[in-house]
C-alpha positions in Angstrom: 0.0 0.0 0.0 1.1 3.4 -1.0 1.0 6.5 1.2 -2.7 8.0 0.1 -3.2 11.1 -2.5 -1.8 14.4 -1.3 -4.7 17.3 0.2 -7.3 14.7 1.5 -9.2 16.6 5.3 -8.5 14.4 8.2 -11.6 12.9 7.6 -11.5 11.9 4.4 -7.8 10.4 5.1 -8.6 8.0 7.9 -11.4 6.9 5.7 -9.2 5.7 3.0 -7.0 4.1 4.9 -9.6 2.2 6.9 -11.2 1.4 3.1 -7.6 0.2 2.3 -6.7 -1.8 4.8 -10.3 -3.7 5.2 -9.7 -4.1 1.1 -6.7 -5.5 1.3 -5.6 -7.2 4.6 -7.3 -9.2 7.8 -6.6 -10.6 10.7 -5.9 -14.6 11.2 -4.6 -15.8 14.5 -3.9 -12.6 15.4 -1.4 -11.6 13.1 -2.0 -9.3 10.0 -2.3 -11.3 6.3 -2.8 -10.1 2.9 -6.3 -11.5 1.6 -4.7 -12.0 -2.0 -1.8 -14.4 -1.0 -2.1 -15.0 2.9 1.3 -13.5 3.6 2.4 -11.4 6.7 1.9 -8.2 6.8 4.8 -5.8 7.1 5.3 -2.2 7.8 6.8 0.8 7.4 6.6 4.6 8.5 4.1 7.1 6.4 5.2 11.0 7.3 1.5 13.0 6.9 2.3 16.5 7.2 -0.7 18.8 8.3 -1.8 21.7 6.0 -3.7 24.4 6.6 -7.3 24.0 5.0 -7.4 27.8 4.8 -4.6 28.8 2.6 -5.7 26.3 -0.1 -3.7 24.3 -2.3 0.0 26.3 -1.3 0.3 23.2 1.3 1.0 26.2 4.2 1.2 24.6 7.8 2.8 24.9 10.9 5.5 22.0 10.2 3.8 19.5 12.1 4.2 16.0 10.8 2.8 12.4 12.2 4.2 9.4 11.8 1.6 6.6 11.2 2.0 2.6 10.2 2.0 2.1 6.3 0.9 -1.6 5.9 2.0 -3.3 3.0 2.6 -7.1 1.7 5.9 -7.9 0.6 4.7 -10.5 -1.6 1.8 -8.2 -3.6 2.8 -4.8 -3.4 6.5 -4.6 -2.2 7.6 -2.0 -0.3 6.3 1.2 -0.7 8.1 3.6 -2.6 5.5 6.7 -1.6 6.0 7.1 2.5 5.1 10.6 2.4 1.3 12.7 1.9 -0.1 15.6 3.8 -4.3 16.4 5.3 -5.6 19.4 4.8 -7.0 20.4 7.9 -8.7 23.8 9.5 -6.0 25.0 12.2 -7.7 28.8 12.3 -10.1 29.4 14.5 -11.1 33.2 16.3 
């Protein structure tokens, strides 16, 4: 799995990666497994920098940046060569 489209809201991010990761990956045994070829699930580091909402498309924030899992299956996908997105998010408020 690839680090999701640049400019999603906070929402709309944690909705695809929920989408994502349902789609693609469940639970056996208590360990992670890729539905298409039952391997392990690995993981790396996805950097999501927050933007805010208000200045538009000019990706202006504060610097701030989370570090979230990035789920992937060596076997389907590789590794992920996108670990890096931002969320546009309101940050003003008077």
């Amino acid at each position: 799995m690839e680090a999701p489209p640049k400019g999603m809201s906070a929402a709309a991010f944690n909705e695809f990666m929920k989408g994502e990761i349902e789609s693609r990956y469940e639970q056996r045994d208590g360990q992670w497994v890729c539905k298409t070829c039952g391997g392990t699930v690995q993981q790396t580091t996805c950097y999501v920098s927050e933007h805010a909402s208000e200045f538009g498309e000019t990706h202006a924030g504060d610097g701030e940046v989370r570090r979230i899992a990035l789920p992937y299956c060596p076997s389907c996908e590789g590794v992920p060569q996108n670990t890096s997105t931002c969320v546009h998010m309101p940050v003003l408020s008077f």
